[in-house]
Residue, then its C-alpha position, 0 to 999 in steps of 0.5 A: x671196472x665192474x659196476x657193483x650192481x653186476x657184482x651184486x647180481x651175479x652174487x644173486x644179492x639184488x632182489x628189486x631196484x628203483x630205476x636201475x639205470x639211473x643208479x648204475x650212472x650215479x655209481x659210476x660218476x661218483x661216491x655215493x653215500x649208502x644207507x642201511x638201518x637195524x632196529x635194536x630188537x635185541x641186544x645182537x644181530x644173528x647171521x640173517x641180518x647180517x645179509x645186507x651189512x655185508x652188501x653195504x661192506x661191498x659199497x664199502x669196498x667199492x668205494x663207497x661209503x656206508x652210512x649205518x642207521x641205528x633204529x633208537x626211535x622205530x625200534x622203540x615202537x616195532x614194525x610190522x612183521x609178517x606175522x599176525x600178532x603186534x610186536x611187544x613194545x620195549x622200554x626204553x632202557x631197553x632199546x637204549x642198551x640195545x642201541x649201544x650194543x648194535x653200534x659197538x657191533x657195525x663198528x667192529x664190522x666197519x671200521x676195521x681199518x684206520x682209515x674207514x670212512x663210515x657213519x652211523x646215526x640214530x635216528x632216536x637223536x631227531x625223531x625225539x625232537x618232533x612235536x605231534x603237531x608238527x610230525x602231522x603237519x609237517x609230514x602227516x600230509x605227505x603220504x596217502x592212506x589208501x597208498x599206505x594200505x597198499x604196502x605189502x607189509x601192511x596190506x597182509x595184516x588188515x585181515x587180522x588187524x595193525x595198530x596205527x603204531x605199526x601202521x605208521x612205521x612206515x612214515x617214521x622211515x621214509x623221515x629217517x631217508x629224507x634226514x639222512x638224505x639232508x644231512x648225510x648225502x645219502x643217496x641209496x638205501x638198501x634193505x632186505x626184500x620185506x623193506x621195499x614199501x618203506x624204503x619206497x615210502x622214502x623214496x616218495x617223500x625225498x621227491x615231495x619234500x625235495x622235488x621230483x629231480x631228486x636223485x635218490x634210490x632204493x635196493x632190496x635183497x633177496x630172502x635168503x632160503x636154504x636148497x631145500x626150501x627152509x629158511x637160512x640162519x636157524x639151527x636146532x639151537x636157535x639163532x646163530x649170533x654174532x656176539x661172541x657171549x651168545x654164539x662163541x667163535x667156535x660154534x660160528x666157524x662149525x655153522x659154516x663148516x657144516x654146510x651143505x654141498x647145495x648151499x656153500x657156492x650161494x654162501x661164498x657170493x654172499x658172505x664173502x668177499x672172493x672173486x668170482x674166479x675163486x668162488x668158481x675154482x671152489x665149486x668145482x672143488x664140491x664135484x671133484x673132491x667133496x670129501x674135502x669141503x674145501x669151500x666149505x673151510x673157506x666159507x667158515x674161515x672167510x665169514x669168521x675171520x670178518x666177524x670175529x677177527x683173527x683171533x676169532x678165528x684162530x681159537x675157532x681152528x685150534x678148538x676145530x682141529x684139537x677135537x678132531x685129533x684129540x690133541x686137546x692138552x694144548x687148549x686154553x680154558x678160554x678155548x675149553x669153555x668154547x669148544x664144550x659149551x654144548x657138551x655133557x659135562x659134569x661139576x666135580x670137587x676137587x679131591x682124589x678118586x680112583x678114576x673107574x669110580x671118578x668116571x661113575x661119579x661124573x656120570x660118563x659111564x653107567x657102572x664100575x663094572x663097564x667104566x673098568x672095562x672101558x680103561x682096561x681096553x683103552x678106551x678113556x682119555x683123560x686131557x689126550x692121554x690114553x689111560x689103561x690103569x683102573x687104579x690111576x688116580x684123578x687129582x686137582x693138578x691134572x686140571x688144565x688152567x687148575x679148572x678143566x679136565x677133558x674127558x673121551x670115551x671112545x673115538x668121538x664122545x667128549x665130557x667136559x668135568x669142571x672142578x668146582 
């Protein structure tokens, strides 16, 4: 059986390792608890964080068991970014509200099926219980300033300065491992590449509280960068979601569809769980028959399908192809307000127009002159059907769901008219 940590390295998922060939034998002797935190920031996670979840899924998968730690307490304070400016501090309501929405997301992603062995904490629940004296006393002399300093976290920011909140992220995680460690049998953390001084700091105080023959490890992953350089998981409208509100199941599926050539093999290892040998027969797919996209379909049913589920991904390809062939009649108004979200539309009232002057009103054509010219040459659909008759009357009852009608002008231009 292949060691996950070879799985994890040809998927180019292992960025740095604390004593790998100690973690190798540990893994192969036993299941391990494996651990991995989020602050709640925000009320969603967007596809970047979604990186190390998904190498916790394949801990999972391996047989392991994923620990999931929501950050109630450090997110209540931020740690340092890399850039320059402190974070904002949050209230409380907040990052309670917060917390809430990131545990019902993991168990969604986690618990998919009955008999999942999974846990999730928040450490808000013991790091509100520890007095000032005792959080110095007990932990406050455990870890050396100069050592400190010398994180890489923190080290890029002396220049322009860190507050001692920010300053002392680090020692509110490194506590989290050793209570996880305690109380969970934790023995892994894993993190994106930016954690690698905390999850050390971790590491050090496990040895210090527990004895340096602790068996306790930590694993980073790669910053994920795009085959021209730029950063992965932005899009020209921000961030892309995994709450369903924030980034509809269709907008996720078209993230992934879209992707380029360069990029989709490096997205298949890592956002999907396929065997080498299928990720392999899909590259070869991009140099014989590109035109295709066949692993980018994949990619975009794989990812989509583990996040959003089944029916997620259902409404994704229904919506997908429906545009693509202008079949949209059959679309349901849960599926309609997904697949326009972005589109140009327009609120009408509801009452009877000719539609050469209806298509004005909506302001899809520019004139009656060019809106009659555009029926007469077939040009307009209205909810799929070609529309030749300038004197065809728009009413109510062509809304679909008594709310919607689609509009086309052309071969590609959709409108999406409401009736209000």
């Amino acid at each position: 059986m292949t060691n996950i940590i070879d799985d994890l390295a040809w998927r180019g998922a292992v960025n740095q390792v604390t004593d790998e060939e100690g973690l190798r034998d540990l893994l192969e002797t036993k299941s391990v608890s494996v651990y991995c935190g989020v602050d709640p920031t925000g009320d969603s996670l967007h596809i970047g964080h979604l990186i190390p979840f998904m190498v916790l899924k394949r801990f999972q998968e391996a047989g392991h068991r994923p620990v999931i730690l929501i950050g109630g307490a450090t997110g209540s304070i931020g740690d340092p970014s890399g850039k320059s400016e402190e974070r904002n501090l949050q209230s409380m309501d907040i990052v309670n509200n917060n917390a809430q929405r990131l545990t019902a997301m993991m168990k969604q992603l986690f618990m998919q099926d009955a008999d999942s062995d999974f846990r999730i904490f928040n450490n808000y629940d013991w790091t509100v219980k520890l007095n000032l004296l005792d959080f110095l006393r007990t932990y406050g002399k455990r870890f050396n300033i100069n050592t400190m300093l010398a994180k890489d976290i923190v080290s890029s920011r002396l220049e322009t300065g860190i507050s001692f909140t920010e300053f002392a992220y680090q020692i509110l995680q490194a506590m989290d491992y050793l209570h996880l460690y305690r109380e969970a049998d934790v023995q892994l953390q894993i993190g994106g590449a930016d954690q690698w001084g905390n999850i050390t700091a971790g590491l050090e105080l496990i040895r210090k509280e527990e004895g340096p023959e602790a068996q306790a490890f930590g694993l980073t992953i790669p910053l994920m960068l795009k085959a021209d350089g730029t950063k992965f998981g932005k899009t020209a409208g921000g961030a892309v979601w995994l709450d369903p509100e924030k980034t509809s199941p269709y907008e996720f599926y078209q993230f992934w569809i879209n992707q380029d050539d360069a990029d989709v093999v490096k997205y298949l290892k890592y956002f999907t769980f396929l065997s080498q040998a299928e990720i392999d027969e899909l590259a070869t797919s991009i140099e014989t028959a590109p035109e295709k996209r066949q692993a980018q379909t994949r990619l975009a049913e794989e990812v989509t399908r583990f996040v959003h589920g089944e029916e997620g991904l259902h409404d994704a390809q229904v919506i997908t192809q429906a545009l693509f062939s202008g079949q949209v009649q059959e679309l349901t108004g849960q599926q309609i307000a997904q697949g326009f979200k972005n589109m140009p539309g327009a609120h009408m009232p509801k009452e009877d127009n000719t539609l050469a002057v209806w298509l004005v009103d909506a302001g899809i054509e520019p004139s009656r002159r060019q809106s009659r010219e555009d029926i007469k040459n077939g040009a307009i659909r209205i909810n799929g059907e070609r529309i030749t008759d300038v004197d065809f009357v728009i009413n109510p009852e062509l809304a679909i769901e008594d709310k919607y009608v689609i509009v086309r002008r052309g071969k590609k231009k959709y409108f999406l008219v409401t009736f209000d």
